[in-house]
N, C-alpha and C positions, 0 to 999 in steps of 0.2 A: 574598313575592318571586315575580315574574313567571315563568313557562320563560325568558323573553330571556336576564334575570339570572342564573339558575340556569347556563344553558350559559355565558353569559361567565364567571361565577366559576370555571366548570371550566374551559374553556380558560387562565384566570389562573392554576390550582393547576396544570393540565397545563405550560404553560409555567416556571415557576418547578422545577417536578421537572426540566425538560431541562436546565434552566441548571446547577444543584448538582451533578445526574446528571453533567453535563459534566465539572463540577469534579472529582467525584471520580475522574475517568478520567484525570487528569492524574499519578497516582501509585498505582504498585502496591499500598498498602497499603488504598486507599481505592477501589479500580476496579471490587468485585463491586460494592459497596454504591453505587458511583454507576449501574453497568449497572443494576442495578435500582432506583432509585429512577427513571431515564429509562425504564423497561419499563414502572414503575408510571403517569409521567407519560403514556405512548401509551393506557396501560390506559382514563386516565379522559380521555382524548379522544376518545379512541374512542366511548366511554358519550354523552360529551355531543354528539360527532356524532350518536350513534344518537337521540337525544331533538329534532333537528332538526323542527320544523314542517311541512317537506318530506315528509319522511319519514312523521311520524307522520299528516299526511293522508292520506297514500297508502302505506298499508300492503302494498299488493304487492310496493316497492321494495325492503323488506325481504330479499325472497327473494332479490333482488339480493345483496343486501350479502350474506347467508347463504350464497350459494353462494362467491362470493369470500373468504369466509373458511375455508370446505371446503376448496377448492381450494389457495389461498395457503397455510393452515395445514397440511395435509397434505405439502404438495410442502416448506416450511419444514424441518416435522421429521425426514423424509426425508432432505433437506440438512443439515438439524444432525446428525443420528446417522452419515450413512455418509461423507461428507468428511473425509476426515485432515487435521489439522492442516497436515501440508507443502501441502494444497493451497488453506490458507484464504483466501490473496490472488487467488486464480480464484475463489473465493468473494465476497470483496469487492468486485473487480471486475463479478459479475454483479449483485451486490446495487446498486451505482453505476448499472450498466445498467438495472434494469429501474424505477427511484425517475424515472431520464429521462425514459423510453418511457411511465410514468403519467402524469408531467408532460403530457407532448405529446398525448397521448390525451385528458385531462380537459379541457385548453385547449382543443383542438379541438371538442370536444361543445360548450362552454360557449358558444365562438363561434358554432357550429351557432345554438342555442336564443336568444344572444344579441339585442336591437334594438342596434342601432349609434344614439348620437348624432350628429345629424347637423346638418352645419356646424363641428364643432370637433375637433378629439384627442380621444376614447375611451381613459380609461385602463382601461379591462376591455382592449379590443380589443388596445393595445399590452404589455399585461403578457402575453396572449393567444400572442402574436406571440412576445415574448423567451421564454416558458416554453417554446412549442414549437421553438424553433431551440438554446436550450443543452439541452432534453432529446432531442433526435433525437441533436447533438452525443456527447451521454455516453451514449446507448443503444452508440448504434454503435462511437464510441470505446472502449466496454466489451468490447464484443464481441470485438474484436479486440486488446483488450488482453487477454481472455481465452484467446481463443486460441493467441497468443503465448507465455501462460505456462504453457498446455498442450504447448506444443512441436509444435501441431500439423505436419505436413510443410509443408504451402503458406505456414504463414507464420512457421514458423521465422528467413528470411529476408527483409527488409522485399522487397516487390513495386517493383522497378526498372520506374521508366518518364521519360523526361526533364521538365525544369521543373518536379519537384514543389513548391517553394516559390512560383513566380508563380502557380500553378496556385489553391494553396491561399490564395493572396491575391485572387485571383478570384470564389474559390467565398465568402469572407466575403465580400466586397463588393458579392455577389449576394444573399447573404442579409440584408445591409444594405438594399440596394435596396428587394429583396421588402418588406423591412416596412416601408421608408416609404411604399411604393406601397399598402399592405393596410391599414394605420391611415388613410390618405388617403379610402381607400376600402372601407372596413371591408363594405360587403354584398356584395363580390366572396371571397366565400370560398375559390375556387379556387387564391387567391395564398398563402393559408396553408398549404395542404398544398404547394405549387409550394416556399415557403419552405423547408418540414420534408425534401422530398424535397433539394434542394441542401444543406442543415444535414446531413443524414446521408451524406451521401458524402464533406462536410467533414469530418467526425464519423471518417471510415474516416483520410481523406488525413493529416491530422494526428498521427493514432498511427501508419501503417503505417511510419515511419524511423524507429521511437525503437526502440531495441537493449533487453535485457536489463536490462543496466546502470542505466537510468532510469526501469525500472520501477515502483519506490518512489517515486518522484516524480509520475509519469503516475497511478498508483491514487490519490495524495493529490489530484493536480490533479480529478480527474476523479468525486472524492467533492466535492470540491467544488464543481464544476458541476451533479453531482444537487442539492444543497443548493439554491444561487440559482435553478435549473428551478422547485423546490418551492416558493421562496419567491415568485416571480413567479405561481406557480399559486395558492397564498393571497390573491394581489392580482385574480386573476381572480376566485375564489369569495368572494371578502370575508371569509377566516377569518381571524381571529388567529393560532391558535395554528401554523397551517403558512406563516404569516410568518413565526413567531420560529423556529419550529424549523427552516426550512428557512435561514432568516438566519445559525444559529448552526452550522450543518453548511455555508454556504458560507464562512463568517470562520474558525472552525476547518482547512477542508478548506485553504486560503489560505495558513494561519497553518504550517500541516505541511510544505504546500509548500515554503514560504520555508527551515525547517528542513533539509528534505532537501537542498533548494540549497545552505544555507552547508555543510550534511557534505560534501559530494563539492566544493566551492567552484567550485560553478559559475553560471553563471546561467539563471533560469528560458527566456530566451533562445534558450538555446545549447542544451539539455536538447532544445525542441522542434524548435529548427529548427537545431542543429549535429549532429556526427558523430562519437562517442567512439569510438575505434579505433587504429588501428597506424599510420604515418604512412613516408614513407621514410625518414626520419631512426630509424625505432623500430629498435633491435638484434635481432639475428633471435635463436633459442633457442638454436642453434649457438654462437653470440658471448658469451652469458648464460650459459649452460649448461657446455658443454663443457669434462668433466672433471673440474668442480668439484663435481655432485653426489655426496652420500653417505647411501647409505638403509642401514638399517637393521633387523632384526626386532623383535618384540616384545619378546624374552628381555633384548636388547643396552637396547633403551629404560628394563627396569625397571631396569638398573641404575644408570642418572643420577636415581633417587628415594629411593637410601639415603641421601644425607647431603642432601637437598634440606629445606628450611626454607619456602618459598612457591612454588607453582605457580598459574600463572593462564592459566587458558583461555579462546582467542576461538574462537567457534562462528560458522560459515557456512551457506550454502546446504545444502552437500558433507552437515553434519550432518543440515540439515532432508530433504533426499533419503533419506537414510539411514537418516532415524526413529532418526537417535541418542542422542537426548536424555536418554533412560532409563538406556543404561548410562552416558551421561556421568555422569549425578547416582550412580550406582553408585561410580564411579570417584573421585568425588571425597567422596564416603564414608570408601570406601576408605584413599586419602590423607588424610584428617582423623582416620581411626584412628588412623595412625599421628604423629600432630602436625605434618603438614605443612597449612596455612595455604593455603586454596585460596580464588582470586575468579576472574568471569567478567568479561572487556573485551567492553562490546556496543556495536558501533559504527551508528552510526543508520541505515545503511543496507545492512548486512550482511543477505541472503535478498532476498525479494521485495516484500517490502511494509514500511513503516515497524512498529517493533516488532517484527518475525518472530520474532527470538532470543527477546527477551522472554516471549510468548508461549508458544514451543515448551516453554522453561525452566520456567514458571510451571506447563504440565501436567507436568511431569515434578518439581514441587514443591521445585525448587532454591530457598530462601531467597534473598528479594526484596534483602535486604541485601548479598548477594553480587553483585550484577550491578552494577557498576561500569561508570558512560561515561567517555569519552576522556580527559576533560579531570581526571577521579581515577586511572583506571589508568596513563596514562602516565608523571606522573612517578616512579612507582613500580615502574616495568618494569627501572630498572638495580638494584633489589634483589631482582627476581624468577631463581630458581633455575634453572626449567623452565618455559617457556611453550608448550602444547600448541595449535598452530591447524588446526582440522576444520573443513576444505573449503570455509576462507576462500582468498581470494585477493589480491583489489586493493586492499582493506582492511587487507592489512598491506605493500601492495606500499613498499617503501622508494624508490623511483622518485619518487615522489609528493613528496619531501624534496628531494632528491640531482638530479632534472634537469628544469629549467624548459620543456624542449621535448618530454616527457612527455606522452600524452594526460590522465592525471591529476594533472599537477603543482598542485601546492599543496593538492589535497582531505587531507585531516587522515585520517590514519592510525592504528591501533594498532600502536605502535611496537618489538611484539616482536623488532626486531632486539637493539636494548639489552641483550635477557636477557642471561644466561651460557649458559643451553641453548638451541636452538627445536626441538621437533617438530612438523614437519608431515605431517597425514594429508591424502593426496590418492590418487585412483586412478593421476591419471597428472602426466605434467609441462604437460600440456592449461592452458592461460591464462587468464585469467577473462574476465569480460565485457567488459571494457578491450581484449581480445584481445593485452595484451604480454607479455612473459614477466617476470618477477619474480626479481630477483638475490638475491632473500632465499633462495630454494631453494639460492642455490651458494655462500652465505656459510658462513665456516670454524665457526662456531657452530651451523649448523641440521643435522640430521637427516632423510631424508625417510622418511617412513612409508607407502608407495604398498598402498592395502586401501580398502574398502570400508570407508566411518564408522563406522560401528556395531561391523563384524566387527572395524576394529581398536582399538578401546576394548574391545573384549569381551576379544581377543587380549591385550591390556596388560592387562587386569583378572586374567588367570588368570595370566602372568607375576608380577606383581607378588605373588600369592595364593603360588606357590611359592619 
């Protein structure tokens, strides 16, 4: 068997590991062994890149590849060890960003280096083209959707300036242009970078109005256009296996998308180019509020878990901020000593990235069997005793039921009104990302528990201890 063969069948075994790898990320029980069976497949791509023809004629290029793996590698596990969990979706986000900005880079040398066929369509030239315009796109859109979830000051709040929608149907229809005019004429190189530079400020324009809220959404979009970037770069180098893999990271990334959209029941649409917020018709806090709240200390909380039979907690943001996760699984220890019946409601877009809660749960070794979605914990929320919700918000907003001119009416809820109890830990009566206030806080059944996540799980643990 030839080297040709030898690398194809690797890229065939590397492929085939992403695919299963895939699979098993589809369920917690099967997710380490799929991460790693997709580690393994990069592993031997990797290998059978390095045994490339190219390369091994020209063994200088090596030091290449050897310094970017220094590099890459280093700064990796630097990022792996010192990032806290609460901040893994500015993680993902930059990991989205810089899979673009490869794309875009690599297309661009290849065109460099490239002969342009001449007299017909070039598909090197035009795969060229799309690689670098969706990966400027998600560099940049990364960025800036990183920065947002760092909270940084400047763009905490989206950057007002008028006609951002025309604006941004502009800047694609430029990028459009550009690449009919750069495949037409594929030895004007100058149109490709001209392309990349209008793609990245579309790249900017298109995240800077999306809120909080649809964050989860924007990191699943924008994983998905590193994918398709990647997979048009495939079709520039002639690789297989960064076809499939880039293929299955854009139909996956797609695929989440769509997910996140039916959770909040909105459309992909209205996510990029609508406005989730307060409206005049929204009731002010005053209206909501006034009167009807009733908080609570810890001492007073532990005593609705003497005769309590099932508690089920939804976990938030408020949690992951908080690095709660630890004493939650303490807490509900705790309560399992005692034969009270504890699950977790996670609702798909509860924290900042799809899976959050999941995740946070999973390092703090709360049993996968306990984490319950919507469509299992709710109808069992009118037999729940006490339902604990940390530093959720619009996710259990009852608004979303109850009134159709609602910014979130109709997104599907964890319906902890039902319980018999509710405690809610929030710092303050501050609104969620939705920006409305929430009539669950001033229902005759809820409690509020205003502390710090963590401090008041710790607080209720030692209550409950005495």
């Amino acid at each position: 068997m030839d080297r040709e063969s030898i690398i194809t069948l690797a890229y065939l075994v590397a492929s085939v590991c992403f695919i299963f790898g895939l699979k098993g990320l589809t369920h917690p029980r099967t997710a380490v062994a799929g991460n790693l069976l997709g580690a393994i497949g990069m592993a031997v791509a990797i290998l059978a890149t390095l045994a490339q023809p190219q390369l091994v004629e020209h063994p200088q290029g090596y030091a290449l590849v050897a310094g970017g793996f220094l590099v890459g590698g280093v700064a990796g596990a630097i990022s792996a060890l010192r990032v806290p969990m609460t901040a893994m979706p500015q993680m993902v986000a930059l990991f989205n960003g810089f899979g673009g900005a490869a794309s875009t880079l690599v297309a661009g040398v290849e065109l460099v280096q490239h002969q342009p066929i001449v007299g017909q369509i070039d598909p090197l030239v035009l795969s060229g083209y799309l690689a670098g315009i969706i990966g400027a796109v998600t560099f940049w859109g990364s960025l800036l959707a990183f920065a947002k979830l760092e909270e940084y000051k400047a763009f905490r709040k989206p950057i007002a300036y008028p006609f951002q929608q025309p604006i941004n149907a502009v800047l694609g229809a430029a990028a459009l242009l550009l690449t009919i005019w750069g495949v037409m004429e594929p030895a004007r190189l100058g149109v490709f970078w001209l392309a990349v530079v209008v793609a990245s400020i579309l790249g900017f324009t298109l995240v800077n109005p999306i809120g909080g809220a649809d964050m989860p959404v924007v990191i699943a979009l924008l994983n998905s256009y590193s994918g398709l970037a990647a997979c048009a770069t495939g079709f520039v180098l002639e690789n297989a296996v960064l076809i499939i893999a880039g293929s299955l990271v854009g139909a996956s990334g797609f695929i989440l998308t769509a997910i996140m959209c039916k959770a909040m029941n909105r459309s992909l649409w209205h996510v990029l180019f609508g406005v989730l917020g307060p409206t005049e018709e929204t009731p002010t806090e005053e209206q909501v509020y006034g009167g009807k709240v009733k908080s609570a200390t810890a001492e007073e909380l532990a005593l609705l878990f003497d005769g309590a039979r099932r508690v089920v907690i939804v976990p938030g943001y408020g949690m992951a901020v908080s690095q709660a996760q630890h004493a939650v699984r303490d807490l509900m220890s705790l309560l399992e000593s005692r034969g009270i019946t504890v699950e977790f409601a996670i609702h798909p877009v509860a924290g900042r990235m799809p899976g959050h809660m999941n995740v946070l749960l999973a390092e703090a070794e709360v049993p996968y069997e306990k984490l319950k979605e919507l469509e299992e914990i709710n109808p069992t929320m009118v037999e729940t005793d006490v339902a604990i919700v940390i530093g959720a918000n619009d996710v259990v907003n009852p608004l979303a039921k109850t009134d159709p001119k609602s910014p979130i009416a109709g997104m599907p809820i964890v319906e902890v009104d039902k319980a018999k109890t509710v405690i809610v830990v929030k710092r303050s009566l501050s609104p969620g990302f939705a920006g409305i206030p929430n009539p669950l806080f001033a229902a005759p059944n809820c409690l509020m528990f205003f502390a710090d996540g963590k401090k008041a799980i710790l607080d209720l643990i030692a209550a409950l201890k005495e």
